[in-house]
Backbone as CSV, one residue per row, in Angstrom:
resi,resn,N_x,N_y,N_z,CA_x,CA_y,CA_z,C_x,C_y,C_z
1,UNK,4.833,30.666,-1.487,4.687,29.349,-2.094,4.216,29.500,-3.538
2,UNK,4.920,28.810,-4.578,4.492,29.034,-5.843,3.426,28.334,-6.345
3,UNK,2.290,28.621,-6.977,1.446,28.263,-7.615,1.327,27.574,-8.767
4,UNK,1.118,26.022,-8.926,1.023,25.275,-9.674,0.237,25.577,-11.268
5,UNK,0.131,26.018,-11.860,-0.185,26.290,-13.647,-1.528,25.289,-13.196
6,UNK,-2.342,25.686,-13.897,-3.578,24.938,-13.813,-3.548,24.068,-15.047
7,UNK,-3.032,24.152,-16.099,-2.616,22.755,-17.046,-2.333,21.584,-16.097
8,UNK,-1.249,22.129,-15.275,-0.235,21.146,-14.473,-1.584,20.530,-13.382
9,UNK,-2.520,21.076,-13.180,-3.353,20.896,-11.580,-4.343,19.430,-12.713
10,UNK,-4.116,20.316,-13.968,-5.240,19.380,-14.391,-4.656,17.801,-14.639
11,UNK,-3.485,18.091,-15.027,-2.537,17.105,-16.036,-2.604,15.896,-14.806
12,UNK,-1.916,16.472,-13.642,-1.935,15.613,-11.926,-3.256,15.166,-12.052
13,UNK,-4.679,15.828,-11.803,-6.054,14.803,-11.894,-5.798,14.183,-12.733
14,UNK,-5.426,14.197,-13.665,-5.756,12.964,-14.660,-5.010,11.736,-14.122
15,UNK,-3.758,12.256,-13.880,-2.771,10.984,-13.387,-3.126,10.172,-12.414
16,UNK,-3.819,11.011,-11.488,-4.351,10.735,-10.290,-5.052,9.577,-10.468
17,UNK,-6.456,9.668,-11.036,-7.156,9.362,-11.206,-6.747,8.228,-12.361
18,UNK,-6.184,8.128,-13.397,-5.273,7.507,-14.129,-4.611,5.933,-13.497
19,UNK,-3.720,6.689,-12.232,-3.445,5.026,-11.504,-3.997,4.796,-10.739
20,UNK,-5.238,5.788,-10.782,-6.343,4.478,-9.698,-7.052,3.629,-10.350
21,UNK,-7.542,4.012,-11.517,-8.021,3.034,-12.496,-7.189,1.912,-13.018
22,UNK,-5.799,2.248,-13.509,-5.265,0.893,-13.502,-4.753,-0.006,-12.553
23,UNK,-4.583,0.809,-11.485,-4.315,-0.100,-10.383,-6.037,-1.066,-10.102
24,UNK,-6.899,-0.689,-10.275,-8.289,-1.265,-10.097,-8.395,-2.223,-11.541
25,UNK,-8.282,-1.703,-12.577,-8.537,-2.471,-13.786,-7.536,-2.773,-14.779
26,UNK,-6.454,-2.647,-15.101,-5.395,-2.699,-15.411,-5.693,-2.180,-17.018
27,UNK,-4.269,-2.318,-17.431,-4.151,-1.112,-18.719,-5.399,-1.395,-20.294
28,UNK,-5.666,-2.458,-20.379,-6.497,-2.982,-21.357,-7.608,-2.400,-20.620
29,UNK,-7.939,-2.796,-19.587,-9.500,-2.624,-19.052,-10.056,-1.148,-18.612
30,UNK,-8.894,0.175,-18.413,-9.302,0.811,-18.495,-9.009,2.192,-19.874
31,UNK,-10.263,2.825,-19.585,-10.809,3.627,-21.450,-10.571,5.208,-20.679
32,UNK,-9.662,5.584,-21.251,-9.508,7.124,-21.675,-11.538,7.994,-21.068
33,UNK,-11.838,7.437,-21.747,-13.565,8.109,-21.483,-13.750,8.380,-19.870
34,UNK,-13.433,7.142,-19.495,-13.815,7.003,-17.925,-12.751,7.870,-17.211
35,UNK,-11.549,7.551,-17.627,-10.946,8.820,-16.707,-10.818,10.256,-17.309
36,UNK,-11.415,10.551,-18.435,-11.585,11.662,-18.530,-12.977,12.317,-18.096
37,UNK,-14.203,11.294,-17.947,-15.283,11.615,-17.505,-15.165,11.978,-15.740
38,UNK,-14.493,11.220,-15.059,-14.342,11.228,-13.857,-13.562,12.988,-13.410
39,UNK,-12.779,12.937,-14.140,-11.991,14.497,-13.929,-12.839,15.456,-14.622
40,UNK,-13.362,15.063,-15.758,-14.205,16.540,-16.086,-13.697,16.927,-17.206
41,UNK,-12.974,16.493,-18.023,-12.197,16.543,-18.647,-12.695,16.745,-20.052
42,UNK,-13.113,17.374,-21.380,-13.298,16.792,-22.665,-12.837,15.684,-23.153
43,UNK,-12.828,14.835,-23.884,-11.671,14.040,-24.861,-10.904,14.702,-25.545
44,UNK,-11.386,15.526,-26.559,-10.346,15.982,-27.082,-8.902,16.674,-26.187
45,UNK,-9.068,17.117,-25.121,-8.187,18.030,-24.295,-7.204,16.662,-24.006
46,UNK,-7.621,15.601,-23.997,-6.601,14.724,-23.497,-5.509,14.745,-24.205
47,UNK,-5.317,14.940,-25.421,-4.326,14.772,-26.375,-3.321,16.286,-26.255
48,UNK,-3.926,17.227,-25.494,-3.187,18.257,-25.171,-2.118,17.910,-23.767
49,UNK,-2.400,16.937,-22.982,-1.827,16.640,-22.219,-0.873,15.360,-22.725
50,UNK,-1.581,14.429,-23.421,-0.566,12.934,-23.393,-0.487,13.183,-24.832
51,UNK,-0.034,12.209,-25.799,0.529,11.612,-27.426,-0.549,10.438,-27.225
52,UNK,-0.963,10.152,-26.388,-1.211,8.649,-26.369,-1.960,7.787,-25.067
53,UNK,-2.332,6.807,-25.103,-2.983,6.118,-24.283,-1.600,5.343,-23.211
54,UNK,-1.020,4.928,-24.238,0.455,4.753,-23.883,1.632,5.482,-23.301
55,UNK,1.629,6.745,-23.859,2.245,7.790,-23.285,1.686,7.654,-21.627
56,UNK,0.084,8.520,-21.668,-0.585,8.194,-20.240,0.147,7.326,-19.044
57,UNK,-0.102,6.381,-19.629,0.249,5.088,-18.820,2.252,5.459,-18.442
58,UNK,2.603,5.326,-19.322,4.189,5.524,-19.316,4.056,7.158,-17.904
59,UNK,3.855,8.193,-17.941,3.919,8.998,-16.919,3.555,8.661,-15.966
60,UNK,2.063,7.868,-15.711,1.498,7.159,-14.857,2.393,6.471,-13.979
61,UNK,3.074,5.833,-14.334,4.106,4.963,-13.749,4.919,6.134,-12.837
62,UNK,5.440,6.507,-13.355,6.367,7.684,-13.020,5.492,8.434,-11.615
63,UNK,4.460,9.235,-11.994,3.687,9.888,-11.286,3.550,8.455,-9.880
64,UNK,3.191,7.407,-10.389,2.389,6.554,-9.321,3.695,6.944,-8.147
65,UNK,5.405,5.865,-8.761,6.642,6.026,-7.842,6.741,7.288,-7.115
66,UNK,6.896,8.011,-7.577,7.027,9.130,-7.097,6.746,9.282,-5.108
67,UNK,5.545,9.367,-4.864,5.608,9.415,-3.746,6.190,8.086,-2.510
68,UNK,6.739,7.092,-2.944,7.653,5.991,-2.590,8.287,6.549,-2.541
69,UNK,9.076,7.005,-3.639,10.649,7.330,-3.487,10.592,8.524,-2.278
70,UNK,9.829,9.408,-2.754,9.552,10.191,-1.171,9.686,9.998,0.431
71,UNK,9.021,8.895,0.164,8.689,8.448,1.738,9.903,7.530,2.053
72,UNK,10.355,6.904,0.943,11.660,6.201,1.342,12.317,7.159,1.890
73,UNK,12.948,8.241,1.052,13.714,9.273,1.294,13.967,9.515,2.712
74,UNK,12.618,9.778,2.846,11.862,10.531,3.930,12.486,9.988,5.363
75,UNK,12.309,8.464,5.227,12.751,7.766,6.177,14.701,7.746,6.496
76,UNK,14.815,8.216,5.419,16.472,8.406,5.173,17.121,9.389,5.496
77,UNK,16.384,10.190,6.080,16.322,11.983,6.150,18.056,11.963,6.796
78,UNK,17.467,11.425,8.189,18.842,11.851,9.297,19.725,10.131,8.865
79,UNK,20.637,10.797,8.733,22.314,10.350,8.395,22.257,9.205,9.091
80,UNK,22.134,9.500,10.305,22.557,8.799,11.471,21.681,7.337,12.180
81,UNK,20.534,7.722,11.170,19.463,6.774,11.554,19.938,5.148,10.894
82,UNK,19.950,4.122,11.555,19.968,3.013,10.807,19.928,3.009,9.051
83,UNK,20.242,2.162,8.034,19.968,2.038,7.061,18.785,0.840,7.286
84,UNK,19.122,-0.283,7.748,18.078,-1.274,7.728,16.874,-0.669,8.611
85,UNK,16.979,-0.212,9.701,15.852,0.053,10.518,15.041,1.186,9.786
86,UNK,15.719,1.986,9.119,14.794,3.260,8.568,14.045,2.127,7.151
87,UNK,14.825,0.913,6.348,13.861,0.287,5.505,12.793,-0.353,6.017
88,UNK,13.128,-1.229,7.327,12.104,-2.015,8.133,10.751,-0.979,8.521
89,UNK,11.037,0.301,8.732,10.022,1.437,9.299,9.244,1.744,7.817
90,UNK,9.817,1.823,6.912,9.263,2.170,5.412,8.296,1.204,4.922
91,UNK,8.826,-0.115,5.115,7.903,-0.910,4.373,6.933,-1.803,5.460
92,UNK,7.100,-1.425,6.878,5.828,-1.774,7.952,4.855,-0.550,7.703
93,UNK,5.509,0.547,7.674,3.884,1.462,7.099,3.460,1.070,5.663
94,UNK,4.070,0.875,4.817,3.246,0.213,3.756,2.358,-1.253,4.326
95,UNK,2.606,-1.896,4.675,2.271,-3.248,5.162,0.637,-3.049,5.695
96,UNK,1.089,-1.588,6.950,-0.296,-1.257,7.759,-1.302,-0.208,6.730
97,UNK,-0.876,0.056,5.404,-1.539,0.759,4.935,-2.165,0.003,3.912
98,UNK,-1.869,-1.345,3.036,-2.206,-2.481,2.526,-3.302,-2.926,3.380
99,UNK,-3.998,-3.059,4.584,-4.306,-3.982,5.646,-5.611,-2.762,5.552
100,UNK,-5.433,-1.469,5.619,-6.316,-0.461,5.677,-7.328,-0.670,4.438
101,UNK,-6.223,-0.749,3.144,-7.513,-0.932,1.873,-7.794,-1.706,1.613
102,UNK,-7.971,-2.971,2.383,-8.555,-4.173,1.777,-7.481,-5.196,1.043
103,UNK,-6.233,-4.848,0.946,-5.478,-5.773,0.223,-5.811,-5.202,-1.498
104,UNK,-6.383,-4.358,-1.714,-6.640,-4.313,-3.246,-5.461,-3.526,-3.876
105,UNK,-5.871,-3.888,-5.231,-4.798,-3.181,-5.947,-3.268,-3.888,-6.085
106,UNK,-2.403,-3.775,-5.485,-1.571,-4.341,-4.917,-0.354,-3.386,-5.575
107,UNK,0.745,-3.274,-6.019,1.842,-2.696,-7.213,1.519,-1.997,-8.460
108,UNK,1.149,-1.089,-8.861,0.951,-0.763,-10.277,1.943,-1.569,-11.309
109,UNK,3.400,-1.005,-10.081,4.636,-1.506,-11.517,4.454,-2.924,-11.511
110,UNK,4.050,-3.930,-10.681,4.239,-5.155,-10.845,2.943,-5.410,-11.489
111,UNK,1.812,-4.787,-11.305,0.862,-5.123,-12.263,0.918,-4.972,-13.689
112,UNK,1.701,-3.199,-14.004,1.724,-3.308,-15.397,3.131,-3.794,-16.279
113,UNK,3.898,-4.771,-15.013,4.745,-5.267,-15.908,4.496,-6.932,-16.412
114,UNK,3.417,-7.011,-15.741,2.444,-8.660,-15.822,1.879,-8.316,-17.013
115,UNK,1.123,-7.182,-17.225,0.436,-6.812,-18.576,0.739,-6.723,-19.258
116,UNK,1.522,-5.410,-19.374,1.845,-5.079,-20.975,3.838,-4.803,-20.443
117,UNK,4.331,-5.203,-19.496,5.687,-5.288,-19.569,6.576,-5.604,-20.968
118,UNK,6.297,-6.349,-21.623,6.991,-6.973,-22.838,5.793,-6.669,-24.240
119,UNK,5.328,-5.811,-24.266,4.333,-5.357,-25.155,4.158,-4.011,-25.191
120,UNK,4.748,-3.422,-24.853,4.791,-1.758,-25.003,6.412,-0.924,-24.343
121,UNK,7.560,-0.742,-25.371,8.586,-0.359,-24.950,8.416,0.987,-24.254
122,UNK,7.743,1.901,-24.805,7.430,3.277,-23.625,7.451,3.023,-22.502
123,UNK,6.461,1.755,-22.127,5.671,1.517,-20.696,6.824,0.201,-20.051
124,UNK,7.865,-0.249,-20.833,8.546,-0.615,-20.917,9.961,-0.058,-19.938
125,UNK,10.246,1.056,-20.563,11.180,1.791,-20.308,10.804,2.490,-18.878
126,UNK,9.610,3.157,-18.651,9.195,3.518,-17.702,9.590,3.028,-16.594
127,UNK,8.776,1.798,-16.922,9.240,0.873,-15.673,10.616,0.393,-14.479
128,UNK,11.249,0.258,-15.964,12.514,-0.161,-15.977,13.410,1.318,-14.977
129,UNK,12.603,2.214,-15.449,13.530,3.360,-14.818,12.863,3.503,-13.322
130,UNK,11.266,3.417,-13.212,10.714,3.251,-12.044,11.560,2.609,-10.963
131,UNK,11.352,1.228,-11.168,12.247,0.393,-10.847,13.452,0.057,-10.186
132,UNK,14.413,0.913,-10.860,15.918,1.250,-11.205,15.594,2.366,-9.938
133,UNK,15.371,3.352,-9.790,15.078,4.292,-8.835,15.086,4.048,-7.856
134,UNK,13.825,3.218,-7.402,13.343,2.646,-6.235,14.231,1.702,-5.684
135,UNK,14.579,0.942,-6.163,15.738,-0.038,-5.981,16.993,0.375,-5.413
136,UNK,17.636,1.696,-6.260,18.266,2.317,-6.271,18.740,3.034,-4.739
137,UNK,17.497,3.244,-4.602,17.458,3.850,-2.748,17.238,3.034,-1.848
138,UNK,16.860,2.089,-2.166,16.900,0.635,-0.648,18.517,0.243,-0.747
139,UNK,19.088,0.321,-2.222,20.732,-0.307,-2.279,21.402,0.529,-1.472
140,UNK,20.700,1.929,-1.037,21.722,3.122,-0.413,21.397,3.186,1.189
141,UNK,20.118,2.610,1.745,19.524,1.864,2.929,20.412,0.923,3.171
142,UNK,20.840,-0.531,2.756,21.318,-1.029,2.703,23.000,-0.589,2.797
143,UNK,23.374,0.090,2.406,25.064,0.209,1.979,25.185,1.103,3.411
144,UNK,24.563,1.878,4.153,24.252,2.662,5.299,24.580,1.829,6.012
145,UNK,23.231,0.648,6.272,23.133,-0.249,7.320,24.618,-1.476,7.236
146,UNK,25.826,-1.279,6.218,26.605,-2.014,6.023,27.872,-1.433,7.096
147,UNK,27.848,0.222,6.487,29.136,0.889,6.577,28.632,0.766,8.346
148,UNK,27.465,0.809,8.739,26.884,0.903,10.488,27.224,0.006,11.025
149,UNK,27.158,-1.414,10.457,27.144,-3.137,11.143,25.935,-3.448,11.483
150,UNK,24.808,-2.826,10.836,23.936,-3.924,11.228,23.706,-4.990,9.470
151,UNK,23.763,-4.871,8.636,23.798,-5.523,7.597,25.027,-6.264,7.327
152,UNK,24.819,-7.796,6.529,26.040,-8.167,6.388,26.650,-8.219,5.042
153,UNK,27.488,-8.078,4.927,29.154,-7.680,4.149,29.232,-8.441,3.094
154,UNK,29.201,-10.114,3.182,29.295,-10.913,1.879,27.938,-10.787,0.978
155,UNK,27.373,-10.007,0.759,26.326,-9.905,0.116,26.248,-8.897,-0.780
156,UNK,26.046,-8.131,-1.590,26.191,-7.082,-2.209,24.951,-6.099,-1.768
157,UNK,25.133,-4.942,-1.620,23.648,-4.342,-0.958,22.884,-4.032,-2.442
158,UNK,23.517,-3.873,-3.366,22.402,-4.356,-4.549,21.654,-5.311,-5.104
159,UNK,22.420,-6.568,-4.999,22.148,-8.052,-4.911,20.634,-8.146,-3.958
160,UNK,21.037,-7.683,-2.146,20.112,-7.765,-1.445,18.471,-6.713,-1.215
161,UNK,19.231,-5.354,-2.202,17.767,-4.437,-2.588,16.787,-5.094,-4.005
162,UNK,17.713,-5.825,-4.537,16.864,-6.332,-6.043,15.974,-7.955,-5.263
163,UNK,16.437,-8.518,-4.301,16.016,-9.385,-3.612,14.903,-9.144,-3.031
164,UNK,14.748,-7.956,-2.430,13.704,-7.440,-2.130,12.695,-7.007,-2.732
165,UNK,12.900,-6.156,-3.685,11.935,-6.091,-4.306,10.969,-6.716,-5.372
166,UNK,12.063,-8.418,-5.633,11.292,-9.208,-5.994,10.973,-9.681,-5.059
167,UNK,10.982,-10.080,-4.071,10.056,-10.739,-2.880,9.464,-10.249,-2.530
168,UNK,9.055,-8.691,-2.701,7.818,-7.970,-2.571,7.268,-7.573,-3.610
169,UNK,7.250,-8.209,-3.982,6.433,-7.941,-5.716,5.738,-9.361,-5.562
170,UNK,6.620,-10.410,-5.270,5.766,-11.807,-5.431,5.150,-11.834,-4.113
171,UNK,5.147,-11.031,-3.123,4.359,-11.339,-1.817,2.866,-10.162,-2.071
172,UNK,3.214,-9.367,-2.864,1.810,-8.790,-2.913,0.760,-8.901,-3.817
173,UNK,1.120,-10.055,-4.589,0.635,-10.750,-5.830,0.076,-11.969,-4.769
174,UNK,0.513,-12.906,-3.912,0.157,-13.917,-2.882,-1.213,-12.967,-2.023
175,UNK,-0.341,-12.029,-1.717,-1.519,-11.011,-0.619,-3.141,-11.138,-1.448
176,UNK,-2.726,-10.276,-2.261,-4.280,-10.149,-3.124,-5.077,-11.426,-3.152
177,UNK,-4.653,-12.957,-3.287,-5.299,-13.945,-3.646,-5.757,-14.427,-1.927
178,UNK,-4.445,-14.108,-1.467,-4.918,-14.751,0.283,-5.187,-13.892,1.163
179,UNK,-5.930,-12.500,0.476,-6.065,-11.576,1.705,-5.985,-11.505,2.675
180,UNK,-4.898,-11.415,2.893,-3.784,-11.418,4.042,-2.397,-10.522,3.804
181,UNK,-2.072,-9.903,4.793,-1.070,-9.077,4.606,0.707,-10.181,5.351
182,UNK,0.084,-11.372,5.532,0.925,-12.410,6.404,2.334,-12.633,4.953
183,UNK,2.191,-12.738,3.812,2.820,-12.649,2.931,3.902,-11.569,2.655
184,UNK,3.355,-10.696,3.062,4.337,-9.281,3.212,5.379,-8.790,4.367
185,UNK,4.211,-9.638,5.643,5.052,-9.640,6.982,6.283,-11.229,6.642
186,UNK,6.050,-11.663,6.011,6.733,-12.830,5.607,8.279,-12.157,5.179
187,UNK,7.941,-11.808,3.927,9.531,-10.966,3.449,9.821,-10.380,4.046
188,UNK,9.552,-9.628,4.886,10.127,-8.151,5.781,10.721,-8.967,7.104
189,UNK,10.036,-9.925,7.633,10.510,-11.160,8.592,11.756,-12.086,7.760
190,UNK,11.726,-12.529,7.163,13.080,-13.203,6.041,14.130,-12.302,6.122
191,UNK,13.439,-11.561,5.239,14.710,-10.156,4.660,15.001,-9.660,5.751
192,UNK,14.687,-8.543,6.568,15.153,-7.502,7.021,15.124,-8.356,8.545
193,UNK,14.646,-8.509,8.872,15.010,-8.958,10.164,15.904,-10.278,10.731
194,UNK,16.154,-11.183,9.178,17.210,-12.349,9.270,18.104,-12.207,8.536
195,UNK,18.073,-12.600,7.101,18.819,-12.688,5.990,19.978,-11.503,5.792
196,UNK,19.051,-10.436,5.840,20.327,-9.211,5.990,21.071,-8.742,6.979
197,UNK,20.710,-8.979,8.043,21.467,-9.235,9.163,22.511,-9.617,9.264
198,UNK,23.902,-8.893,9.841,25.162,-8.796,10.081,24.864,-10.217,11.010
């Protein structure tokens, strides 16, 4: 097994630690100091890793998706498995893992596209590609569960993955205020178990 560069071990704490702070305080509210104090970090060394506060944030994003797209994947593994049922299994463990932390936090990308979405093209672009990704692999869930028959046909399975993920973007923005995860079981009850339905 190859051994990760300890730049790289450090660069990951920071990130780490990076979208937990903005997921807790969002991009204005949190200071370079604090997450470099928390990792151990100098200040100056930060600039050996990022260009920027902005930069940060822009990988951040990236780093946060990352293990989504994973676990989507993940659920996608075998061929043969449903397309809709392997999404319905993906986003009920998110649901039960929301319910575990309190409802906090909720989306990074939907948080930092409330923030600074239209105020920083880096963090901008990020997103947009975040986004595009993630999306990207529920449209291929979807196009599965089409070519199978359990999804239906007059719909576009891109049309119905971008549907989703705005209805879960606006249900975990509802969650946080009504701590309740009933908002989330809401879309996944709509979507996946009616609406897309063959």
């Amino acid at each position: 097994m190859a051994k990760t560069a300890p730049k790289q071990v450090k660069k990951d704490r920071l990130l780490d630690q990076g979208v937990s702070l903005l997921l807790e305080k969002g991009y204005h509210a949190t200071g370079l100091k604090e997450i470099l104090d928390t990792v151990q970090i100098p200040k100056g060394s930060f600039y050996s890793y990022f260009g920027s506060k902005e930069q940060f944030a822009a990988e951040a994003i990236h780093h946060y998706i990352e293990p989504f797209i994973l676990r989507l994947s993940g659920h996608l593994q075998n061929p043969e498995t449903d397309g809709l049922a392997a999404l319905k299994a993906y986003y009920l463990g998110l649901i039960a893992e929301v319910a575990q932390t309190g409802f906090k936090g909720g989306c990074l990308l939907g948080n930092l596209m409330g923030e600074i979405g239209d105020t920083s093209p880096l963090c901008r672009d990020a997103l947009l590609d975040a986004v595009g990704r993630y999306s990207a692999l529920q449209q291929t869930a979807l196009e599965r569960g089409q070519r199978q028959g359990s999804v239906r046909l007059d719909r576009s399975a891109k049309s119905m993955a971008d549907l989703m993920l705005n209805g879960w973007q606006g249900a975990l923005l509802r969650m946080k205020v009504e701590q309740s995860v009933e908002p989330l079981q809401a879309v996944c009850r709509d979507l996946l178990d009616d609406y897309f339905r063959a």
